[in-house]
TORTI-7009 format. One record per residue (C-alpha): x, y, z. Coordinates in Angstrom, 1 decimal, decimal comma. Layout:
<site u="X" v="Y" w="Z"/>
...
% end
This chain:
<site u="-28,5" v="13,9" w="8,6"/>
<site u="-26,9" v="15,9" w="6,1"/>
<site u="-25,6" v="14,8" w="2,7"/>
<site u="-22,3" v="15,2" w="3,3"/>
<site u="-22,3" v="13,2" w="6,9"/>
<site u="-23,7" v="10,7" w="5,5"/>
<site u="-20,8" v="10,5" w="2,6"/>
<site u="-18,5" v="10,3" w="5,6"/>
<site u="-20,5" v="7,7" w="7,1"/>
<site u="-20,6" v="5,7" w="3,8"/>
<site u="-16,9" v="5,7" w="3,4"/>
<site u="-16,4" v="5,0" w="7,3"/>
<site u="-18,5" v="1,9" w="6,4"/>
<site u="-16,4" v="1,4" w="3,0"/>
<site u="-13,0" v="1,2" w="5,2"/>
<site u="-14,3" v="-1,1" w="7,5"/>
<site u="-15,6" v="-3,8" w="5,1"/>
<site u="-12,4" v="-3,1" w="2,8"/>
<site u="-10,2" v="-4,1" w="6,2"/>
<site u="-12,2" v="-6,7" w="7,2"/>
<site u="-12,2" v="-8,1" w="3,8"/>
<site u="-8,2" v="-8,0" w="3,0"/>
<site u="-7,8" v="-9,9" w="6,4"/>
<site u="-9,8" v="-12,5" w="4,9"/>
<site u="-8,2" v="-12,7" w="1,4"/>
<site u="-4,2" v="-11,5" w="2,7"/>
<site u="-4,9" v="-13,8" w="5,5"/>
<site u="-5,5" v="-16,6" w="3,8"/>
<site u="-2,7" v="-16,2" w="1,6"/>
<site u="-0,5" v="-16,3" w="3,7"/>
<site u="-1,8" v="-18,9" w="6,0"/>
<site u="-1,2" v="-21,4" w="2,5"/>
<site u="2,1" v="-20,2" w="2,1"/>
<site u="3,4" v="-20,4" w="5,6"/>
<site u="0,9" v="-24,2" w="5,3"/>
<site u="2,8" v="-24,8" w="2,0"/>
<site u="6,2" v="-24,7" w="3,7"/>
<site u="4,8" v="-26,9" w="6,8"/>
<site u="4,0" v="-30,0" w="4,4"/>
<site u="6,1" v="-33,0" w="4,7"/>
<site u="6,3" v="-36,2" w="2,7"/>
<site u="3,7" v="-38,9" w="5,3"/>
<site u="6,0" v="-42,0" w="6,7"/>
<site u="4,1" v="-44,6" w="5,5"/>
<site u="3,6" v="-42,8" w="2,3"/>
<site u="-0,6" v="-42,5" w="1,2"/>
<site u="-1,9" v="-42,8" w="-2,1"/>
<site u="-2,2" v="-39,2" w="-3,9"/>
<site u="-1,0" v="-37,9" w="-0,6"/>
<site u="2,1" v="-35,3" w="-1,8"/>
<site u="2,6" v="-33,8" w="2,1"/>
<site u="0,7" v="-32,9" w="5,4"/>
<site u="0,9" v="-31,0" w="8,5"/>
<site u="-0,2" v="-31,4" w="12,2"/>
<site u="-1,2" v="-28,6" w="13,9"/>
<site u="-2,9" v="-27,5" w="17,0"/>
<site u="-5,5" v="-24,6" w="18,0"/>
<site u="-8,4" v="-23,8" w="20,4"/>
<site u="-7,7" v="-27,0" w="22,5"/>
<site u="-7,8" v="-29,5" w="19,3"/>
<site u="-5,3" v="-30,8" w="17,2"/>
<site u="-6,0" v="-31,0" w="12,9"/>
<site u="-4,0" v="-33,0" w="10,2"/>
<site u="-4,2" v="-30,7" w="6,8"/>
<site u="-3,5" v="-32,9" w="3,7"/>
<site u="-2,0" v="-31,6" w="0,2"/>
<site u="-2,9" v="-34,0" w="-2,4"/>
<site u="-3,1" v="-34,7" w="-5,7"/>
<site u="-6,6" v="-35,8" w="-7,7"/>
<site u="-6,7" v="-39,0" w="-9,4"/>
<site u="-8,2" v="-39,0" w="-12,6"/>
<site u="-12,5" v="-39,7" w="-11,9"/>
<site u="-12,4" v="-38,2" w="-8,5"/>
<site u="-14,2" v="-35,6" w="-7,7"/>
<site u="-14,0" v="-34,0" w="-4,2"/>
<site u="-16,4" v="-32,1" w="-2,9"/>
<site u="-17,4" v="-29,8" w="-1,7"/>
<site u="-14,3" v="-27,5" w="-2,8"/>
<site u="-13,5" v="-23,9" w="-1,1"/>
<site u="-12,0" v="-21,6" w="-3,1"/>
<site u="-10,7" v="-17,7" w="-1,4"/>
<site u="-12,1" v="-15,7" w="-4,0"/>
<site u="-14,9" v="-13,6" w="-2,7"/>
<site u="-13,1" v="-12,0" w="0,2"/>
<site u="-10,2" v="-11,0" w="-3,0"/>
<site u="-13,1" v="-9,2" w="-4,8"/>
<site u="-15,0" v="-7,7" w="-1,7"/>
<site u="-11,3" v="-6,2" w="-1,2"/>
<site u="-11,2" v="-4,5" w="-4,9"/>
<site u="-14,9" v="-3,7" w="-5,1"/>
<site u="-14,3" v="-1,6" w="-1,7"/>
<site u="-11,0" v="-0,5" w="-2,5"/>
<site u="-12,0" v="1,1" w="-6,1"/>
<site u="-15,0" v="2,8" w="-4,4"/>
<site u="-13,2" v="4,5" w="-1,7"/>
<site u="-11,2" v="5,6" w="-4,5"/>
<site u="-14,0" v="6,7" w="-6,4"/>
<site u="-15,8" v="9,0" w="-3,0"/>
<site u="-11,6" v="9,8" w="-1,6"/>
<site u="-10,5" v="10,6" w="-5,3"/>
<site u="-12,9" v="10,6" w="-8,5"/>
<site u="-15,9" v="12,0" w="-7,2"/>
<site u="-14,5" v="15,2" w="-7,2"/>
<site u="-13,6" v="15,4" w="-10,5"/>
<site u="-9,9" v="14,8" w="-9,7"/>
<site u="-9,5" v="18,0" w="-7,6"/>
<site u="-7,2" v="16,2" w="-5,0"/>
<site u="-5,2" v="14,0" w="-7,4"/>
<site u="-2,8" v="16,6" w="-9,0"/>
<site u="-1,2" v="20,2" w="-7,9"/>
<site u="-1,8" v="22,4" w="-10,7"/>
<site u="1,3" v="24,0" w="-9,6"/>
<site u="3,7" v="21,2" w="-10,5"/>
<site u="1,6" v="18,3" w="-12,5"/>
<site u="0,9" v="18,8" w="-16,5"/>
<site u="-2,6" v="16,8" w="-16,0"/>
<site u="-5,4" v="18,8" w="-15,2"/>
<site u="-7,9" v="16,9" w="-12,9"/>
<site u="-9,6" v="15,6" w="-15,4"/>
<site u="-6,9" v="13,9" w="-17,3"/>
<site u="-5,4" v="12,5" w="-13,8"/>
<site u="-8,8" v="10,2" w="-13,2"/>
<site u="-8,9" v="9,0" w="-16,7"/>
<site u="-4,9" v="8,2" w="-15,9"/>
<site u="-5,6" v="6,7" w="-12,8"/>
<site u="-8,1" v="4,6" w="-14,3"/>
<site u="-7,0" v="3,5" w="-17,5"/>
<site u="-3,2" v="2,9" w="-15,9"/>
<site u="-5,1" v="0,0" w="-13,1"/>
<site u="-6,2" v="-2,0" w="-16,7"/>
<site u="-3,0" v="-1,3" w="-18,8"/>
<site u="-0,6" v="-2,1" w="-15,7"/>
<site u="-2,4" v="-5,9" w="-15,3"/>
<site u="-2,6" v="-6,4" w="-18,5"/>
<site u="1,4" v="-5,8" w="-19,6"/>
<site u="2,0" v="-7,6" w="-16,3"/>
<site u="-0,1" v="-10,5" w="-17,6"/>
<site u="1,4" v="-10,4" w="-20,7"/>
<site u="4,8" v="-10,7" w="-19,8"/>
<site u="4,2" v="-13,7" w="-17,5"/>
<site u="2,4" v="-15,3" w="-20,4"/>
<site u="5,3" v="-14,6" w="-22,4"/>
<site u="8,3" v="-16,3" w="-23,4"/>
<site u="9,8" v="-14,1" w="-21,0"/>
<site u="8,1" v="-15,2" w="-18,1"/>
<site u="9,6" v="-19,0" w="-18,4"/>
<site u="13,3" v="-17,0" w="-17,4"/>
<site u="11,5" v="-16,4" w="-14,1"/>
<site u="15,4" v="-14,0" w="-12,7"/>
<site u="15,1" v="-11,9" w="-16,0"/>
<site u="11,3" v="-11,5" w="-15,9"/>
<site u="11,1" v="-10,5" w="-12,0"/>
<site u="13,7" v="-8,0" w="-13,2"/>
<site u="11,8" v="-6,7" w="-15,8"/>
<site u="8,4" v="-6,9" w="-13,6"/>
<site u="10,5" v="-4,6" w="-10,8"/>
<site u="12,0" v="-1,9" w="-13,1"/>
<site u="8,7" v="-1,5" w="-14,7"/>
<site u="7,0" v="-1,3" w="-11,1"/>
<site u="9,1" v="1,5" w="-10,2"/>
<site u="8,8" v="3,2" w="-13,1"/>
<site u="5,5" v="3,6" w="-12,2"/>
<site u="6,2" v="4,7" w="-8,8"/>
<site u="8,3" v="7,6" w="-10,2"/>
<site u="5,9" v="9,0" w="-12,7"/>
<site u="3,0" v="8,8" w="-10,1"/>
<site u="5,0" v="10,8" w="-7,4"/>
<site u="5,5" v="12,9" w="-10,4"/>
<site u="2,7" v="13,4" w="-11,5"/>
<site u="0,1" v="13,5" w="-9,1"/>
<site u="0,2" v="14,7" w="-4,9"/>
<site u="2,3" v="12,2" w="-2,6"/>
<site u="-0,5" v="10,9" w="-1,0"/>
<site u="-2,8" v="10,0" w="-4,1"/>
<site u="0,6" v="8,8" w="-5,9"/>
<site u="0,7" v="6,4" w="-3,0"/>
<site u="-2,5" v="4,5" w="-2,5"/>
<site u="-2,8" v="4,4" w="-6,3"/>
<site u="0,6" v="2,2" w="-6,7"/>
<site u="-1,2" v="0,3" w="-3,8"/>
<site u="-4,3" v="-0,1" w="-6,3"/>
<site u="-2,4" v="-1,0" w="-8,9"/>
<site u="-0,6" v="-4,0" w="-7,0"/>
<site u="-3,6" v="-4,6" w="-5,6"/>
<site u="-5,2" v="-4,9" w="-8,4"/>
<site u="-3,1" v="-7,0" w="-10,1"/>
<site u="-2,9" v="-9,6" w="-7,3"/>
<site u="-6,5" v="-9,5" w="-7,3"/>
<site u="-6,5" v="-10,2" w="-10,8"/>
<site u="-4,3" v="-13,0" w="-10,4"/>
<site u="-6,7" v="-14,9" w="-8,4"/>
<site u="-9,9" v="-14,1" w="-10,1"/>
<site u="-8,0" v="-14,8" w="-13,9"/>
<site u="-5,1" v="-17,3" w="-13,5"/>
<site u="-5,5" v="-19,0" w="-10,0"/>
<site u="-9,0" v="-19,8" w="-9,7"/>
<site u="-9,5" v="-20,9" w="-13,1"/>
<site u="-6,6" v="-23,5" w="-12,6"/>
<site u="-8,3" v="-25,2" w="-9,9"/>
<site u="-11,5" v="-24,9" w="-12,1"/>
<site u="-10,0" v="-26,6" w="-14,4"/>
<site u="-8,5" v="-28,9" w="-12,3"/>
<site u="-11,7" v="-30,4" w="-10,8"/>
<site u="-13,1" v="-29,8" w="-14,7"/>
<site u="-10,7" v="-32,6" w="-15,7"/>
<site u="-11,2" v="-35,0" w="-13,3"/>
<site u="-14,9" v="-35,1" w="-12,9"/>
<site u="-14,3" v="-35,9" w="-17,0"/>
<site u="-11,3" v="-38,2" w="-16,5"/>
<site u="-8,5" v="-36,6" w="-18,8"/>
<site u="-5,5" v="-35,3" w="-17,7"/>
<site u="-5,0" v="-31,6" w="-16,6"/>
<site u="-4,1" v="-28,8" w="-18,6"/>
<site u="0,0" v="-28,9" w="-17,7"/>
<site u="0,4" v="-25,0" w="-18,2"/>
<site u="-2,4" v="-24,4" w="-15,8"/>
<site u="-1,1" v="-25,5" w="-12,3"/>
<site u="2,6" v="-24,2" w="-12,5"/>
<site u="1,0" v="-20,9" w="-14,1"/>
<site u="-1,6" v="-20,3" w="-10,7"/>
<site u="1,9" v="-21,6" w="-8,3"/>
<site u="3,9" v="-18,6" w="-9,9"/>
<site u="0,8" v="-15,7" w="-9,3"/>
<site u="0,5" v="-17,0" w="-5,7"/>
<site u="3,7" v="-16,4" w="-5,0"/>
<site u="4,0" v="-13,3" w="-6,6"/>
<site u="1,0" v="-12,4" w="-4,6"/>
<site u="2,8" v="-12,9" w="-1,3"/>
<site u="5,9" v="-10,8" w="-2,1"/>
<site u="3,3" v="-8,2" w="-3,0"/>
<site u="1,3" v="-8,4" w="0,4"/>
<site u="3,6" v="-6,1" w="2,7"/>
<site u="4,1" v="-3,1" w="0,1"/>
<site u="0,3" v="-2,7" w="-0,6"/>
<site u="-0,6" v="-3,1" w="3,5"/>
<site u="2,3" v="-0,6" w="3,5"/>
<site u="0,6" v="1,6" w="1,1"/>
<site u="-2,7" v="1,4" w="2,5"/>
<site u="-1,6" v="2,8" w="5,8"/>
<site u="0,5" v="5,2" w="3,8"/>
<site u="-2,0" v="8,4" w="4,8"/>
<site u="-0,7" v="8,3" w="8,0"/>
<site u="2,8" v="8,9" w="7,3"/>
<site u="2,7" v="12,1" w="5,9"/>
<site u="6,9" v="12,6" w="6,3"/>
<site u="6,7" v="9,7" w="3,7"/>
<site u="4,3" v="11,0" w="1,3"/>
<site u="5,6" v="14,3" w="1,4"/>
<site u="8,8" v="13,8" w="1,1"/>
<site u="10,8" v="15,5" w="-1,8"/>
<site u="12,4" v="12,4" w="-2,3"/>
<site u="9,1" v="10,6" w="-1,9"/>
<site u="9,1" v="8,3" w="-4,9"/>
<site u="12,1" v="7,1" w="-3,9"/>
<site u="11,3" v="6,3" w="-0,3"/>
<site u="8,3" v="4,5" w="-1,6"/>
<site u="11,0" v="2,5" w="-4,0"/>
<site u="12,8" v="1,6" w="-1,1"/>
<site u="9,7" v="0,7" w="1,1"/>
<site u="8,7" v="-1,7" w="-1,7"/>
<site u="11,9" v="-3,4" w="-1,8"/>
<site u="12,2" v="-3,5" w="2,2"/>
<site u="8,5" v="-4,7" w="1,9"/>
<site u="9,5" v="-7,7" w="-0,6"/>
<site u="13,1" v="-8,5" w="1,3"/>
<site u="11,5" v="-9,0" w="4,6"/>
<site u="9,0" v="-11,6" w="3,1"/>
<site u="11,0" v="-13,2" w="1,6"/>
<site u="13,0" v="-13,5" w="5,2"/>
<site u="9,5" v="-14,8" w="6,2"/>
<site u="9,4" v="-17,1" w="3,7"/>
<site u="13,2" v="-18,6" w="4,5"/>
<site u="12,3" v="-18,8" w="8,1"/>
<site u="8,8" v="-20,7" w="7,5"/>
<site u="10,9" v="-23,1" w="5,7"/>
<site u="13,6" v="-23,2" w="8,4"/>
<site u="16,1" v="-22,8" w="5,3"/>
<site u="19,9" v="-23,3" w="6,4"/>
<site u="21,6" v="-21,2" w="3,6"/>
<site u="23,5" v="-18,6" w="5,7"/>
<site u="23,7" v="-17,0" w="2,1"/>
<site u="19,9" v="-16,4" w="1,4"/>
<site u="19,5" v="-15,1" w="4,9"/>
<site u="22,6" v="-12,8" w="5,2"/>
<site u="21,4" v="-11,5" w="1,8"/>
<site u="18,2" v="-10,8" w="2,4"/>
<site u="18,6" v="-9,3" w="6,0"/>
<site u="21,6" v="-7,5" w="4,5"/>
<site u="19,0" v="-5,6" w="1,7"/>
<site u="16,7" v="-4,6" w="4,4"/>
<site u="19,1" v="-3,1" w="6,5"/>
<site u="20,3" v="-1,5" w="3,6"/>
<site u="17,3" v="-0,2" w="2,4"/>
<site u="15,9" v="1,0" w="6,4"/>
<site u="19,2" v="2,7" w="6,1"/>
<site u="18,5" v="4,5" w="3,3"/>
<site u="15,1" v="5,0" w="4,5"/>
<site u="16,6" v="6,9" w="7,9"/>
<site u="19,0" v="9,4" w="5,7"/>
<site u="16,1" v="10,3" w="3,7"/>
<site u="13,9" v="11,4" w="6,7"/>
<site u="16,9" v="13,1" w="8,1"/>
<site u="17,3" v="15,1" w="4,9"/>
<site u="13,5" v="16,3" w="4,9"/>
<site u="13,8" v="19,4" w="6,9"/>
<site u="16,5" v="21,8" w="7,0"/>
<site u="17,8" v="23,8" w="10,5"/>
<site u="16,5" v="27,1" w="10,7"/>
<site u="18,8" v="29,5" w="12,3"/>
<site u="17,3" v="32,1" w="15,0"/>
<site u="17,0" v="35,2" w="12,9"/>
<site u="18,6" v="38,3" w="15,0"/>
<site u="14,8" v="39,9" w="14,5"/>
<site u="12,2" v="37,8" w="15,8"/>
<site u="9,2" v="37,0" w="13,4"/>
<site u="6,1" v="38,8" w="15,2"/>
<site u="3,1" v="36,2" w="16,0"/>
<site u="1,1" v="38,5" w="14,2"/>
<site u="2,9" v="37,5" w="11,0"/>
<site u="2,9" v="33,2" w="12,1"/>
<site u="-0,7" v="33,9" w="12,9"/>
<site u="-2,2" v="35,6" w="9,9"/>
<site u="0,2" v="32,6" w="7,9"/>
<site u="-2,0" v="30,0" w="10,2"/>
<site u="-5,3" v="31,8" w="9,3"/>
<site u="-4,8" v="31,7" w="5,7"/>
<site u="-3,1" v="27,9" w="5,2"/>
<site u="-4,0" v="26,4" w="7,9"/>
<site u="-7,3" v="27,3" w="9,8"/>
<site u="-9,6" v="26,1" w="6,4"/>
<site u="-9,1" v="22,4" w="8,7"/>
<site u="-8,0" v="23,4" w="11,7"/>
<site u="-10,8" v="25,5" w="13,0"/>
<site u="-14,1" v="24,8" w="15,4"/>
<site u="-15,3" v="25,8" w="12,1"/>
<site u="-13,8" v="24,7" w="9,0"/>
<site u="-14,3" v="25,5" w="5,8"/>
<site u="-13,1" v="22,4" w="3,8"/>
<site u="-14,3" v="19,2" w="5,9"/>
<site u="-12,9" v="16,8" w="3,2"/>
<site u="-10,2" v="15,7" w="6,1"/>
<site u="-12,6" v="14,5" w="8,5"/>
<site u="-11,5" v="15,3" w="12,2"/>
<site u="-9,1" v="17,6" w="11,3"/>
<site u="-10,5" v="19,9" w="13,4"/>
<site u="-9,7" v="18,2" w="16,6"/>
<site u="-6,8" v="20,0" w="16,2"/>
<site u="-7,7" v="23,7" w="16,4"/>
<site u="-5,2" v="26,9" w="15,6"/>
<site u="-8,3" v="29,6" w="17,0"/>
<site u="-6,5" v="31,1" w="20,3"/>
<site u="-3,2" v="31,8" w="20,9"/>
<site u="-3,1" v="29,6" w="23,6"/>
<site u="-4,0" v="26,3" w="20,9"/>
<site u="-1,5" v="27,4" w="18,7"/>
<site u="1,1" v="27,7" w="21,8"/>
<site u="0,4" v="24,5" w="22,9"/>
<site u="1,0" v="23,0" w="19,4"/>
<site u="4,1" v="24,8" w="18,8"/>
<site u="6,2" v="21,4" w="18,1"/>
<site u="3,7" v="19,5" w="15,9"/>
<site u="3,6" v="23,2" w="13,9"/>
<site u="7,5" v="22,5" w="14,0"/>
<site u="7,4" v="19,0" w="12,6"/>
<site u="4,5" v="19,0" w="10,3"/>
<site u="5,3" v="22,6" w="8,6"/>
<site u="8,7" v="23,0" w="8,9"/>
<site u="10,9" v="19,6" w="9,2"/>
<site u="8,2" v="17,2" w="7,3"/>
<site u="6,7" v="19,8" w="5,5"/>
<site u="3,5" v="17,3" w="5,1"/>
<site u="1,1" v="20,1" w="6,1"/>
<site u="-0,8" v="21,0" w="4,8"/>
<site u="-1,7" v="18,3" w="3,0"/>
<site u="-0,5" v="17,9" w="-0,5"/>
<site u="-0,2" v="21,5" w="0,0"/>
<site u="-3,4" v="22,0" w="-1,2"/>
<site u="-3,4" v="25,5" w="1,0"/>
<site u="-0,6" v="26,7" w="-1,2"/>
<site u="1,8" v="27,7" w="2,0"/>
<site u="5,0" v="28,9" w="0,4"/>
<site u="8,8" v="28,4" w="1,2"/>
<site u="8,8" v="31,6" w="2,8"/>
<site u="6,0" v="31,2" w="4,9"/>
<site u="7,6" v="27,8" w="6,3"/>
<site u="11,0" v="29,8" w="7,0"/>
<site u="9,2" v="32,6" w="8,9"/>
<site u="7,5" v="29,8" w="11,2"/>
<site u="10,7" v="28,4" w="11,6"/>
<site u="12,3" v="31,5" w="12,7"/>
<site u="9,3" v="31,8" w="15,0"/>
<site u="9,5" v="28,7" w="16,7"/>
<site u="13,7" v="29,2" w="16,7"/>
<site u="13,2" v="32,4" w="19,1"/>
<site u="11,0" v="30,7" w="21,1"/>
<site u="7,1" v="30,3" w="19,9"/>
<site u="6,3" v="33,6" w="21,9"/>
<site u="2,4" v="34,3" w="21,4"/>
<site u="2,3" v="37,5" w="23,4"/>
% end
């Protein structure tokens, strides 16, 4: 086994246990807040008893009780969700350490358009995952953070300021997963810093018999729930490779602006319909603001490509072909040279005949998406895309 397969190997391994690990921690998450909106008031009322739910699975039927913990009591044993949360960023930052960092930043930035060099983009990358939690921590801390409309406000604006100066500055697809890493980062921090510690604290004060620490509890509520409306862009943003027309969009900072909002909308719709909420408002709102922002979302991938007119000369295949060879056939080969995109040469651009066959995913990935290559990282020019459009306008001929 050479070095390099087993790299591949070791991040194949790293994706797996980062999946399997954010189904744990995500999934829990939302199983309390979907549990949270289940609880109702027990008729006759318990002691210490603030709400429970019946539910059935598997054949059996189980009674989940919220409660509160009278001063003395010490239950036990308590579970707390926070190793799955850091198996999730311990993965996460690795795969962006063997995807990203490893390589001295080579497939962060385009020289062509960003002012960082490499370099300068992983000490960014990094440094911008500690200063984003920490003036994200701060404000909630804040003064601010008690005017909870004015702080979400300021929370969002900031968010997307980051969005725009990552497309910026670095390639669509790094910009991507690294807003993902710096939500999910911050989420994660929220349950390792503020959460946790509450319910520490918590059973802390009652196996000593004082009261609770009052800031404590409504503190933790407030990061859980900013946690859930944070779930569905960073799962979006994961699977964000495979969406190339996104990532690669000219526009793409804003289409990831809008996918965050759509993201945060539609769980909040989850949310309303959990509770079985009756405020035609809320809901009409809310679905209103995704349809507008999936709206949005369809003009902008309309307006990625541009038609290309059948030119009254044909473009020779020699021309698309020696285009192919030099910005394309690096991946798409039997034998690559750069095997950084494993699998990419499933698809092969050797023979004529392969490059026939492919003639509409050329169409869509060169000239309408333009999301290949990759970043671009091949360099294919404006004018090399218009003379494969041209080609594939006359008719794809290959002989």
């Amino acid at each position: 086994m050479t070095a390099q397969t087993f790299l591949d190997a070791f991040v194949v391994a790293l994706r797996w246990i980062h999946i399997v690990a954010i189904l744990g921690w995500v999934g829990t998450s939302l199983y309390f807040m979907w549990l949270d909106s289940k609880m109702r008031v027990p008729d006759p009322a318990r002691p210490n008893v603030l709400g429970e739910a019946w539910m059935g699975h598997g054949g059996g039927f189980y009674i989940v009780e919220k409660r509160s913990i009278a001063a003395g009591q010490v239950p036990s044993p308590v579970y707390w969700f926070r190793v799955e949360a850091g198996v999730t960023w311990v993965t996460g930052f690795l795969l962006l350490v063997f995807l990203y960092y490893r390589t001295g930043g080579l497939d962060l930035v385009d020289p062509q358009t960003s002012p960082l060099s490499p370099g300068a983009a992983v000490a960014f990358a990094i440094g911008l995952l500690i200063v984003a939690w920490v003036v994200y921590d701060q404000l909630w801390i804040s003064r601010l953070g008690n005017n909870v409309p004015l702080a979400s406000a300021i929370s969002l604006v900031l968010l997307l300021i980051v969005v725009y100066a990552l497309c910026k500055l670095f390639t669509g697809r790094a910009a991507f997963i690294h807003v993902g890493s710096i939500l999910g980062t911050n989420m994660i921090a929220n349950v390792w810093m503020r959460i946790i510690p509450s319910q520490v604290e918590a059973v802390a004060a009652t196996r000593a018999g004082r009261e609770r620490n009052p800031l404590l509890g409504p503190r933790a509520r407030r990061r859980a729930i900013h946690n859930t409306y944070l779930t569905l862009p960073v799962i979006f943003t994961m699977i964000a490779m495979h969406a190339p027309m996104a990532y690669s969009h000219p526009l793409n900072w804003l289409v990831l602006a809008v996918v965050i909002v759509v993201g945060m909308a539609a769980r909040h719709l989850m949310l309303l319909f959990d509770r079985r909420e009756k405020r035609a408002a809320a809901w009409a709102g809310t679905a209103g603001s995704i349809a507008a922002s999936l709206f949005i979302l369809g003009f902008l991938s309309l307006r990625v490509g541009e038609a290309v007119a059948p030119a009254e000369q044909p473009v020779p295949f020699t021309v698309v072909r020696g285009i192919l060879d030099l910005r394309c056939a690096s991946c798409h080969s039997r034998t690559p040279t750069d095997i950084r995109i494993p699998g990419a040469n499933a698809i092969r651009f050797d023979t004529p005949e392969e490059i026939a066959a492919r003639a509409e995913a050329i169409r869509a990935s060169t000239v309408t998406s333009r999301a290949m290559p990759p970043d671009n990282k091949t360099r294919m020019t404006e004018e090399e895309r218009a003379l494969i459009g041209r080609w594939l306008a006359a008719g794809a001929r290959v002989r």
